[in-house]
KOLTIBA-713969 format. One record per residue (C-alpha): residue in three letters; x, y, z. Coordinates in steps of 0.05 Angstrom, whole numbers, plus 5000, padded with zeros to 4 digits. Layout:
N
AlaXYZ;...
# end
This chain:
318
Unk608474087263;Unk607973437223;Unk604373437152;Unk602772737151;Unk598372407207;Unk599571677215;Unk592771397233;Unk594970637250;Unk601170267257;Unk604670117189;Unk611469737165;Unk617170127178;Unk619070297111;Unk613070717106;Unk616071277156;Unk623771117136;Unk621871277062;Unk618171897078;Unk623072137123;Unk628071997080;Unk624072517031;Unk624273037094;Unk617072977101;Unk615473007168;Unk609972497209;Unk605072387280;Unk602271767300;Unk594871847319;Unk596271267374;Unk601071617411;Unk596372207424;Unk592272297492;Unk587072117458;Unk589271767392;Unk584971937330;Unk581472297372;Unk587372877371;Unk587372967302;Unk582873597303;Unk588973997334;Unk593373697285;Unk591074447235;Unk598274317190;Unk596773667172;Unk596473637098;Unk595572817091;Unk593172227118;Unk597571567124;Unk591670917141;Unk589570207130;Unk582669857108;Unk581869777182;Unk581370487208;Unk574770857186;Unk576271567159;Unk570171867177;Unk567072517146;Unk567272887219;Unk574672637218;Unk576872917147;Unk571773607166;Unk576173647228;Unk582873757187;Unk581974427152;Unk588474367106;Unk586973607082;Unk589473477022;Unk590472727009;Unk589372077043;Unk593971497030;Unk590870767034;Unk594670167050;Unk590969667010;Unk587169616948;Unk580269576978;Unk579170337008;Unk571670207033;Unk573870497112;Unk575171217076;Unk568271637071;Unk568771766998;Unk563872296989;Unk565672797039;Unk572872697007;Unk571072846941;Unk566473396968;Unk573273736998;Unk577373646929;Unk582373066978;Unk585072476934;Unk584671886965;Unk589971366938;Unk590270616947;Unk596370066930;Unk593769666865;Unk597669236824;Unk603369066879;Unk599268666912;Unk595868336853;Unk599967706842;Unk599867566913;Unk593367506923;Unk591167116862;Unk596266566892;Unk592266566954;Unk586266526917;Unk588465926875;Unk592065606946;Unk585265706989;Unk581765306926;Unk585764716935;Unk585864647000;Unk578064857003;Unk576464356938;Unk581463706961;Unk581463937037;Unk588363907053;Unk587464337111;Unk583263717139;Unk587663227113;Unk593263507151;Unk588463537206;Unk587662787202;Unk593562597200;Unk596963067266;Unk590562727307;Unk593461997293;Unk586961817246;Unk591661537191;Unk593960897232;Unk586460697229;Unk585460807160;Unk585561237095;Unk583461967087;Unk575961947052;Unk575862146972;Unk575362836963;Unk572063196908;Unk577263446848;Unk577964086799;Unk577363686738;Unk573263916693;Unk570264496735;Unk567765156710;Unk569565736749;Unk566266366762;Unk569267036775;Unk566267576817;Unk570168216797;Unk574768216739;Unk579568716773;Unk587368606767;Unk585868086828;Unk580267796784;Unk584267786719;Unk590967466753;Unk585766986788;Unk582966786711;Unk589866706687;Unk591666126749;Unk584865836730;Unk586665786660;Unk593365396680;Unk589464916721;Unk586464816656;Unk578865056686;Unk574365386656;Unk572366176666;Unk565566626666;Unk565767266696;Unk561567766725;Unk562668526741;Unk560269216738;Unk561269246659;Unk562868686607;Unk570968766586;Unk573968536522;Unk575967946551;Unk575767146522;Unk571166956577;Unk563066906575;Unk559967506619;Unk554167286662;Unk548967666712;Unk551767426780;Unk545966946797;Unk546666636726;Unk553966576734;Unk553566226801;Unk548665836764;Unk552665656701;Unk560265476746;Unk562565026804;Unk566665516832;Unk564466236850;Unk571166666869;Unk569367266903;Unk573767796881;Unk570268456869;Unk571069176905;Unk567069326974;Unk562369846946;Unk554869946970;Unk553069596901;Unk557268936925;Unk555368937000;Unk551568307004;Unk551568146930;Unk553367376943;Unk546967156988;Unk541266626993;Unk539866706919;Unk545966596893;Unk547966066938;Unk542565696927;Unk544765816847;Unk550965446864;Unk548064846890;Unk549764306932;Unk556864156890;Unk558964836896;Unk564165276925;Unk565665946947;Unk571966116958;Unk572766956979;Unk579367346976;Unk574868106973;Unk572368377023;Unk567967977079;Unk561968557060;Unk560868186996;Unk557567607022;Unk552367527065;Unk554667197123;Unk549166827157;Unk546666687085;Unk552566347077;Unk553265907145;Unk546265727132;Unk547565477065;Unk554465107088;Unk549564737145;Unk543964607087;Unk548064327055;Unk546364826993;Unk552264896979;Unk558764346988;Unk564064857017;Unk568265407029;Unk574265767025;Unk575166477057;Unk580866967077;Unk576267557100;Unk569867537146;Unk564368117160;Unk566868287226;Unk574868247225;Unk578367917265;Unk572567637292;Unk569966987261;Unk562266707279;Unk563266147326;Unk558165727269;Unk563165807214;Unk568865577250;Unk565064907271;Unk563864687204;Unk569064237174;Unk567964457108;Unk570165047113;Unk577665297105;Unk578865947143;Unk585266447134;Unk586767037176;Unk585967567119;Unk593767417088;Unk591467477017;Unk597667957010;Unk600867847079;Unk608467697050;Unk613868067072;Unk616468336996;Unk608268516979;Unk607368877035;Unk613269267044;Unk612369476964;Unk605269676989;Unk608170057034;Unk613670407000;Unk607170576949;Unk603470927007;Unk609271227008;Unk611171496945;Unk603771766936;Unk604972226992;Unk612172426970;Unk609772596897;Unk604072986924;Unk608273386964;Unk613073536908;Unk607973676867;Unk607673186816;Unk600172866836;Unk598472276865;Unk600871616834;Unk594071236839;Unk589571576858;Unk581871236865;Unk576771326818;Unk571871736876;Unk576072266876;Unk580872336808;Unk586872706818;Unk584973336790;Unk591873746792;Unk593373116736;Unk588473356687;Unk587174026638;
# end
């Protein structure tokens, strides 16, 4: 019987690395009944998933011999955190590999969000040029920015800002030695032009970025969210994007993936990406070798390489 339960589809070199270990591995899909199956699965020792596939607490009570759960991504909201932690099961995510990546589609959907080169392009493939120029846009001169979650993501994020030569504030769970101004979240969208949303999907964050804070940003500013869609509340935010509250947006991930609201995608001002904030080839197949290599440590009983900070790896400590 397999150990490790694959509970989506992920890159190859997920299964080819473990296999190469001699760990052995079931796809939940290919069951009768997919994830549904798992409760008959009583030797599986670990779970193999992405953001997009709840981990429920009947699912983890229905493994008896559960021992860790291996996240492909950095945000691990889908997992059910408190019945894991209840059963002593480290749950592991993929930070760092995918930092970089994101922060450059952070800083890419803020161009094209802040000089609209999606629209430009637009403009031009419809034949609008011939009959005259593309209207001024607005420009990152001189803007302040304002970070939501100074996180690796948030901190690589800063860094690009910097080199644009922008300003940064920050806001977060706790104030960091850092060499930018901390602000309350509605004083922050407040003080900047630009509010990056880049912060952890927690119960604390779920709808942090709504009316209030929009209407902090005012009618010049942007949003521009590479987290999770949870942290801002949508209709809040198409409201404020008709109002006019605020000038525009730029977002990779939405409340109800892959589904976008038919309202957001009519406005113009609004740039829109398919959730490929780390969607290379290189940073996802290093994600996936790191989904990986948690699993093959655990098994040879070294402890889990990053394990999340809801449920510490406790075979690491003492």
């Amino acid at each position: 019987m397999a150990n490790i339960l694959l509970l989506a589809p992920l890159l190859p070199v997920v299964e080819e690395t473990l296999h190469a270990r001699g760990l052995t591995t079931a796809r939940a899909w290919e069951q009768p009944s997919g994830a549904a199956a798992v409760a008959t699965h009583e030797s599986v020792r670990a779970l193999a998933t992405t953001y997009t596939v709840p981990v429920s607490a009947g699912l983890i009570d229905s493994l008896p011999k559960l021992e860790i759960i291996s996240v492909f991504g950095v945000g691990y909201d889908s997992v059910e955190l408190r019945a894991a932690a209840a059963r002593g099961i480290v749950v592991t995510n993929t930070p760092d590999v995918l930092t970089e990546e994101v922060a450059d589609t952070a800083l890419g959907l803020l161009l094209c969000t802040v000089r609209e080169l999606v629209q430009a392009d637009r403009f031009v493939r419809g034949g609008q040029w011939a009959k005259g120029p593309y209207p001024l846009t607005a420009s990152l001169r001189d803007k302040k920015v304002g970070i939501f979650g100074l996180g690796r993501i948030g901190r690589a994020v800063a860094r690009r800002c910097e080199a644009f030569g922008l300003s940064v504030a920050y806001h977060g769970r706790t104030r960091q030695d850092v060499p930018y101004r901390y602000y309350a979240l509605v004083d922050l969208a407040r003080e900047v032009d630009i509010l990056i949303v880049a912060a952890p999907a927690t119960p604390d964050t779920r709808g942090a970025v709504g009316a209030e804070v929009l209407s902090a940003l005012g009618p010049e500013g942007v949003l521009i969210n590479v987290a999770r869609g949870s942290l801002v509340d949508e209709p809040a935010l198409i409201d404020a994007l008709t109002s006019r509250t605020i000038r525009s947006a730029g977002l990779d991930v939405f409340a109800a993936e892959p589904h976008v609201p038919e309202r957001l995608l009519a406005l113009d001002q609004v740039v829109v990406l398919p959730h490929v904030g780390s969607a290379s080839l290189a940073t996802r197949n290093a994600m996936g070798t790191l989904v990986a290599n948690n699993l093959i440590s655990w098994f040879a009983g070294r402890g889990a390489l990053t394990p999340v900070p809801e449920t510490p790896d406790r075979s690491r400590t003492g």
